[in-house]
C-alpha positions as CSV (number, residue, x, y, z in Angstrom):
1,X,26.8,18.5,-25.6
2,X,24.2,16.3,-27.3
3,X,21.5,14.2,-25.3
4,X,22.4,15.6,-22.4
5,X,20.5,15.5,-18.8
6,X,19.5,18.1,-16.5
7,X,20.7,16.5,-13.1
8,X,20.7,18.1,-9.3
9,X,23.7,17.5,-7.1
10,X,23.7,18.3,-3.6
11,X,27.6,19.5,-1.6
12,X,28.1,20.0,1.9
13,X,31.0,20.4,3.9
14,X,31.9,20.8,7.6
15,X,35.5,20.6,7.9
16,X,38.3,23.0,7.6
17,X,37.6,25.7,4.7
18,X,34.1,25.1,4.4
19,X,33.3,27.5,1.3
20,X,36.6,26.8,-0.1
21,X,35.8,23.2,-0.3
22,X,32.3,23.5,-1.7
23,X,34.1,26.5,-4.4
24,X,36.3,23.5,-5.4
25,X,34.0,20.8,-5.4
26,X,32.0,23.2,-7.9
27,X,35.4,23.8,-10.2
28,X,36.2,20.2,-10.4
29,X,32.5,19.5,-11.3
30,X,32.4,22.0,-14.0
31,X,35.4,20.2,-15.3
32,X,34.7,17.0,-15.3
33,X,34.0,15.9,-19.2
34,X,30.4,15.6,-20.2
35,X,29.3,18.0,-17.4
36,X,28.0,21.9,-17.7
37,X,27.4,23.8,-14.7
38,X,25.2,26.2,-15.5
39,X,23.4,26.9,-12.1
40,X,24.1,26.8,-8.3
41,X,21.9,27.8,-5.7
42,X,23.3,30.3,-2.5
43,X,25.4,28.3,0.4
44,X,23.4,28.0,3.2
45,X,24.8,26.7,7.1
46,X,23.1,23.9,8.7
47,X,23.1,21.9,11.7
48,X,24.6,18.2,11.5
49,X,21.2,16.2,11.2
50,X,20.4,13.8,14.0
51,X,22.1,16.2,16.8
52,X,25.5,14.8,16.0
53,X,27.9,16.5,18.4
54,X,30.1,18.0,15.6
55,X,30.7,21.4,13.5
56,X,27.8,23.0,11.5
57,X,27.6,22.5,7.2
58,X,27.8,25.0,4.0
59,X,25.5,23.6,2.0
60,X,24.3,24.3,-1.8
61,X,22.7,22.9,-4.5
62,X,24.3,22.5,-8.3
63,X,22.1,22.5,-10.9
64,X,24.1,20.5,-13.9
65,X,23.5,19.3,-17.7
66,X,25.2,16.2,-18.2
67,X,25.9,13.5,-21.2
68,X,27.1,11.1,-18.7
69,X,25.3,7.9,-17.6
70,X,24.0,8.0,-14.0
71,X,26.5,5.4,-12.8
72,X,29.6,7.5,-14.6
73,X,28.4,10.6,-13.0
74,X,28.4,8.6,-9.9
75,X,31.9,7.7,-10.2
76,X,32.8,10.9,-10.9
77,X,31.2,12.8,-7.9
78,X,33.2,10.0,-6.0
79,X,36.7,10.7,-7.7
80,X,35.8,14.3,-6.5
81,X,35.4,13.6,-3.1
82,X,38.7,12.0,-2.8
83,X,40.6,14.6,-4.6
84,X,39.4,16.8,-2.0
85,X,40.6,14.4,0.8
86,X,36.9,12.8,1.8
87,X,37.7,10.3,4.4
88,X,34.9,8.0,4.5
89,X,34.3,6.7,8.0
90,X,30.4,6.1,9.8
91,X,27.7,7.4,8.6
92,X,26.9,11.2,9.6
93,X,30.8,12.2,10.5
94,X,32.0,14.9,9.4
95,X,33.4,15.2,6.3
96,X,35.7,17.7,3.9
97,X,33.4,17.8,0.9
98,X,29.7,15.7,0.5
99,X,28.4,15.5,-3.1
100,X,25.0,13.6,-3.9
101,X,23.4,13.1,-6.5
102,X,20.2,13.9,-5.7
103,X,17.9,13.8,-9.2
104,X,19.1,12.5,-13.0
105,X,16.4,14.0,-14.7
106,X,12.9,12.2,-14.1
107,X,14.3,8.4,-13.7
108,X,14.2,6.6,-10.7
109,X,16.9,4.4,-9.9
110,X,17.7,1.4,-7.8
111,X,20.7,-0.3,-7.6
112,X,23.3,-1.4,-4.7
113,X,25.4,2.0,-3.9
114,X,23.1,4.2,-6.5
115,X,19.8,5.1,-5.1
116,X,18.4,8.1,-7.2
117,X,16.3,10.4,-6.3
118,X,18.6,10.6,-3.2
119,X,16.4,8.6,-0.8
120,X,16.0,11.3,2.0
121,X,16.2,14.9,0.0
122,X,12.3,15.3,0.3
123,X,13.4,15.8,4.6
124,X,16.2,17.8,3.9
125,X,15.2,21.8,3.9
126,X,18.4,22.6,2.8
127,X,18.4,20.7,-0.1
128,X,14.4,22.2,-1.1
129,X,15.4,25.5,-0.4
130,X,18.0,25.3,-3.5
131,X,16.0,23.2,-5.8
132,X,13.6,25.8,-5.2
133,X,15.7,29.0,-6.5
134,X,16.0,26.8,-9.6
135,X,12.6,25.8,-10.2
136,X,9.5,25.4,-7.1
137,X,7.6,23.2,-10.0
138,X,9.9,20.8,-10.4
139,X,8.4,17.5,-9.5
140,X,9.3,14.4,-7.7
141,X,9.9,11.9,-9.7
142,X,8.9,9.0,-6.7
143,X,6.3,11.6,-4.6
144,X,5.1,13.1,-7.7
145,X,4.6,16.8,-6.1
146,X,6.6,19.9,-6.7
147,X,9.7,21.0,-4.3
148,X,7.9,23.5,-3.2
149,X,5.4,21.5,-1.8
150,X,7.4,19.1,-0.1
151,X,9.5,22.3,0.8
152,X,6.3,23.7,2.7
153,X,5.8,20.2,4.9
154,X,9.1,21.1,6.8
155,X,8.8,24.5,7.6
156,X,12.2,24.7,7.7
157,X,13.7,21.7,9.6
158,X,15.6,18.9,8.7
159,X,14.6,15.4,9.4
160,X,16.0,11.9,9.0
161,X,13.9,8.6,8.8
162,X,15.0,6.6,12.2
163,X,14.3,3.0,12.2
164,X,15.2,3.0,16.0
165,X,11.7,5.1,16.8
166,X,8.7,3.8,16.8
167,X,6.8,5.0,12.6
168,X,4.2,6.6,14.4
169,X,1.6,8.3,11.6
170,X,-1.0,11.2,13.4
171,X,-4.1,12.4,11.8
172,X,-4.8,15.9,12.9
173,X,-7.7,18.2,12.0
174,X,-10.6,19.3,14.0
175,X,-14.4,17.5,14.7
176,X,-15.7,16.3,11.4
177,X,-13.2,16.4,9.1
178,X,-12.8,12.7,8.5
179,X,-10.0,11.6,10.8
180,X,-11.1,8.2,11.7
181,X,-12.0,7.5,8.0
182,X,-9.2,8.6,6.6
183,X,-7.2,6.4,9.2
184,X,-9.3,3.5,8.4
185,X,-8.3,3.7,4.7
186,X,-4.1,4.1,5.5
187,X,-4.3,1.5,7.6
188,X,-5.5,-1.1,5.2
189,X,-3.4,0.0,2.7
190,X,-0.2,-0.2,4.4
191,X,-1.3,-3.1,6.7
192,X,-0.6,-1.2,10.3
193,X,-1.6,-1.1,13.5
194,X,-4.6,1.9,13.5
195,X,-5.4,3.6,16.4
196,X,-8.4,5.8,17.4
197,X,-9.9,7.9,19.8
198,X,-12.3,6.5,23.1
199,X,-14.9,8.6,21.8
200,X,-17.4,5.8,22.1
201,X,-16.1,4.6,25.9
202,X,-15.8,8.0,27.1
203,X,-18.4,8.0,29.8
204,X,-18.1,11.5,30.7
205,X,-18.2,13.6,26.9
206,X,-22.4,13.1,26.4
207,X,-22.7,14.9,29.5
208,X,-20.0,17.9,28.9
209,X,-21.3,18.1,25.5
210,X,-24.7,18.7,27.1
211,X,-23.1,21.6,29.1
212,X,-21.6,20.0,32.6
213,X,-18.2,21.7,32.6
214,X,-18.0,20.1,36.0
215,X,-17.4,16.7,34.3
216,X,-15.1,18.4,31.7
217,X,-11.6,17.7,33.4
218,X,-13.0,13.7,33.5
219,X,-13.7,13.6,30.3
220,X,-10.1,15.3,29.6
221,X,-8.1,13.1,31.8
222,X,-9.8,10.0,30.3
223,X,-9.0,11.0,27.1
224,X,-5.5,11.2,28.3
225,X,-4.8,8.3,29.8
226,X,-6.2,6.6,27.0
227,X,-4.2,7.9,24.9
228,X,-0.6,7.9,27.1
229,X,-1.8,3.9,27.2
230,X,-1.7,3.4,23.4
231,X,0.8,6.0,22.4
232,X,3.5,5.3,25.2
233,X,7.1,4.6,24.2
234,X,6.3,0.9,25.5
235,X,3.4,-0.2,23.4
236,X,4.2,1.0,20.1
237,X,6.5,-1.6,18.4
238,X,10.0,0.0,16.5
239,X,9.5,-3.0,14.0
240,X,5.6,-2.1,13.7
241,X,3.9,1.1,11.9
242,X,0.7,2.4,13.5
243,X,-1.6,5.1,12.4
244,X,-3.8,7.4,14.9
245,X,-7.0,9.2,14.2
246,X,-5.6,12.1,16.2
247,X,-2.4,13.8,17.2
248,X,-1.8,14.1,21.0
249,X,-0.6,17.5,21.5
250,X,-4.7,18.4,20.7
251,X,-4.7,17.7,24.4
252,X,-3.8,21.0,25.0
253,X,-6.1,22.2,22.7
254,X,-9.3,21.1,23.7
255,X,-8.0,21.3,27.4
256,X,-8.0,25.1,27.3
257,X,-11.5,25.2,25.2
258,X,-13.5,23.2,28.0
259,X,-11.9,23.4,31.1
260,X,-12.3,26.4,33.8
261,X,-8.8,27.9,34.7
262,X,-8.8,25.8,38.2
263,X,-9.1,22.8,36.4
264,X,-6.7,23.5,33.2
265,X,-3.7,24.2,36.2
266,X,-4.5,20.7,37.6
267,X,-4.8,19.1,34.2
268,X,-1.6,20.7,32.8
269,X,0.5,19.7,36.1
270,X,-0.4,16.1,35.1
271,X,-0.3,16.4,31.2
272,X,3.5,17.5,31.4
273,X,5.4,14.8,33.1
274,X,2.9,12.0,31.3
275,X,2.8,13.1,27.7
276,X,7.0,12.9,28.1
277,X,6.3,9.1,27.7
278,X,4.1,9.3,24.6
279,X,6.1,8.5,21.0
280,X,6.0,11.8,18.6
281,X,4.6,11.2,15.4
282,X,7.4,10.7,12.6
283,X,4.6,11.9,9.9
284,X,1.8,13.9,10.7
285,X,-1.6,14.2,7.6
286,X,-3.3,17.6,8.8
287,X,-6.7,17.4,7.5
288,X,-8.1,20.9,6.9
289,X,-11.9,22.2,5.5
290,X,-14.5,24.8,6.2
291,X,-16.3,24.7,10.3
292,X,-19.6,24.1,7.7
293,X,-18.2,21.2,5.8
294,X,-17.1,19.5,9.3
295,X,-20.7,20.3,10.2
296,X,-22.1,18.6,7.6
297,X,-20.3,15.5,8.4
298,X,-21.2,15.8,11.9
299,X,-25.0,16.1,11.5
300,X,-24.7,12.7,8.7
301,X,-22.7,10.5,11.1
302,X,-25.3,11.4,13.7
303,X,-23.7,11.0,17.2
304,X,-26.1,12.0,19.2
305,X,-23.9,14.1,21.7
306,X,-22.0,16.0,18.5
307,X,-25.8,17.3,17.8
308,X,-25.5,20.5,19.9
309,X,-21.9,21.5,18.1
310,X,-21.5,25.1,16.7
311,X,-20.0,26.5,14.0
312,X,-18.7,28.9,15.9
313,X,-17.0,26.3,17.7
314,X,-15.0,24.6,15.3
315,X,-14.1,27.4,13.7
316,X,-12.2,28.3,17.3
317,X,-10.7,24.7,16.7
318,X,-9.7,25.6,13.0
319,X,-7.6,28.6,14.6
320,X,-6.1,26.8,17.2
321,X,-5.0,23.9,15.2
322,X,-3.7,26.2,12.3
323,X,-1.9,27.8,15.2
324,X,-0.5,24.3,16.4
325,X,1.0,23.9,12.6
326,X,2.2,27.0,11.5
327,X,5.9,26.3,12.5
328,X,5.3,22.9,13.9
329,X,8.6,21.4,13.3
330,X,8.5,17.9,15.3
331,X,8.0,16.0,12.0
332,X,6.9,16.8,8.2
333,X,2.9,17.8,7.6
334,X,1.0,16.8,4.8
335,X,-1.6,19.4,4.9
336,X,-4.9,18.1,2.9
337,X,-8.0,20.0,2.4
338,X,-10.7,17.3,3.4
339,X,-13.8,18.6,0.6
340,X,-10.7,17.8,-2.0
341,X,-10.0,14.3,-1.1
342,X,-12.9,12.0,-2.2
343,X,-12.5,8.5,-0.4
344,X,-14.3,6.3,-2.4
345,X,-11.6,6.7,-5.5
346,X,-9.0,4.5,-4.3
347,X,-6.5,5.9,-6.3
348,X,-6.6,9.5,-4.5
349,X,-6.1,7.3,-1.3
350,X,-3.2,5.0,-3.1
351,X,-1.5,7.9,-3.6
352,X,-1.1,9.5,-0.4
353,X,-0.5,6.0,1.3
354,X,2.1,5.8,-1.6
355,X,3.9,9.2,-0.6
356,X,4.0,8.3,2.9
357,X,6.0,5.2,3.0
358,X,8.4,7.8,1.4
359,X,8.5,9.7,5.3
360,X,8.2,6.0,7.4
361,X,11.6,3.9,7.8
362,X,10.7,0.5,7.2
């Protein structure tokens, strides 16, 4: 075939014969005129996304060369699906046979009942997994990084952008990396709600910075309550993004660094029923760098109760975090090394604001 386009096309199936449905979407695919099939990736089973109470999917990804215009090929997937008796009722039932078209070559396309590339695949592991065994570079045409990138930010989960909880977006990373800079900049760009940390009005931290532990569990309940007050499921708006200089679950964290063991019990017997009422974050930018790099900025923003701070203790934080994000699977990671992201070019910052209204449902 002349002209033709490389195109993506994601099946799935969770009714009756399963891998008999997905063998004859593929059959009536290669048939169709002005389509090759070339490539498909392995099947792979899935859960329903959102928890739906119904039968796990066979999933795979077809890679395709196609003369067709992206409506006609469209169509076509369509015509498929009814062949193979798709009944289309609400939105996540379950279904015979699922075909998307997930990416027409490089174009991006908006139009009513077209929307290419398919407008969740970048929170769909299963869908990255196969576009992967085809080719990791291949890039985004909207979030302009490779599928194996935006493979890596899931760690193996599936997600689904939910307008019905609150687009909460946390910046994690340890002292010094530029948290509350970094937050400063989203939040202008996008025009949300920021949120930071009561360093400042914490009246206990200059004194357990200074080496009285026995003020530690103050300082660590006032941090707390702080933040249950502007995280809770009540103050954040569904209607309203907001975007926090930290991520709460470093409670824990820096809960088991300062405290003694008699006060870590107490604080964890209070931390567990609380943080239930604190909004997870739908997005979460790990910042990342070198303890020295952190120190650096620590030392130039001169706080006079940061002065004291090791290297030996943020590299202890660097460990724990990386611990907190090595499977973290509560919502997609951007992970960002800090020394790499200058913030005084504004399009280095334009661009990640830009890929994360791709993970926000607004």
């Amino acid at each position: 075939m002349a002209n033709t386009t490389v195109s993506y096309i994601g099946l799935g199936s969770n009714l009756g014969d399963r891998e008999a449905s997905i063998r004859k979407a593929l059959k009536l695919l290669a048939e169709a005129p002005g389509v090759e099939l070339p490539r498909v990736s392995e099947l792979i089973e899935t859960p329903p996304l959102g928890g739906a109470a119904q039968p796990e999917f066979i999933n795979a990804v077809a890679e395709i060369k196609t003369s067709l215009k992206p409506e006609d090929l469209h169509r076509a997937l369509l015509d498929i699906e009814t062949s193979l008796g798709r009944q289309r009722q609400q939105k996540w039932s379950p279904r015979t046979i699922d075909l998307d078209l997930l990416l027409f070559g490089d174009e991006v396309i908006n139009q009513p009942g077209l929307i290419v590339p398919h407008s969740q695949m970048h929170l769909r592991s299963f869908v990255l997994k196969g576009l992967c065994q085809f080719n990791p570079k291949l890039l985004h045409p909207v979030i302009k990084e490779p599928m194996s990138e935006l493979a890596g930010r899931l760690h193996g989960a599936d997600f689904v952008l939910n307008p019905n909880l609150p687009q909460l977006i946390s910046i994690a990373g340890i002292i010094g990396v530029g948290k509350t800079t970094l937050t400063k900049k989203l939040a202008g760009l996008l025009g949300c709600k920021a949120l930071f940390e009561a360093y400042d009005k914490n009246p206990f931290m200059p004194d357990v910075y200074a080496g009285n532990k026995q003020l530690a569990l103050d300082s660590q309940l006032y941090f707390l309550t702080s933040r249950i007050t502007q995280l809770n499921h009540n103050t954040l708006k569904l209607d309203q993004i907001a975007i926090s200089d930290y991520v709460f679950d470093k409670e824990l964290i820096y809960a088991r660094r300062l405290l003694s063991p008699e006060q870590l019990t107490l604080y964890e017997q209070i931390y567990s029923p609380v943080g239930a009422n604190v909004s997870t974050p739908v997005l979460v930018i790990y910042l990342t760098d070198s303890a020295q790099n952190c120190l650096e900025r620590i030392r130039r923003r001169n706080r006079p109760y940061e002065q004291e701070i090791q290297p030996q203790f943020l590299q202890v934080l660097n460990a724990d975090y990386e611990g907190l994000f090595t499977n973290w699977k509560t919502c997609p990671v951007i992970r960002i090394t800090a020394s790499k992201l200058d913030y005084t070019i504004d399009a280095d910052i334009d661009r990640l604001a830009n890929q994360i209204k791709s993970y926000i449902a607004v």
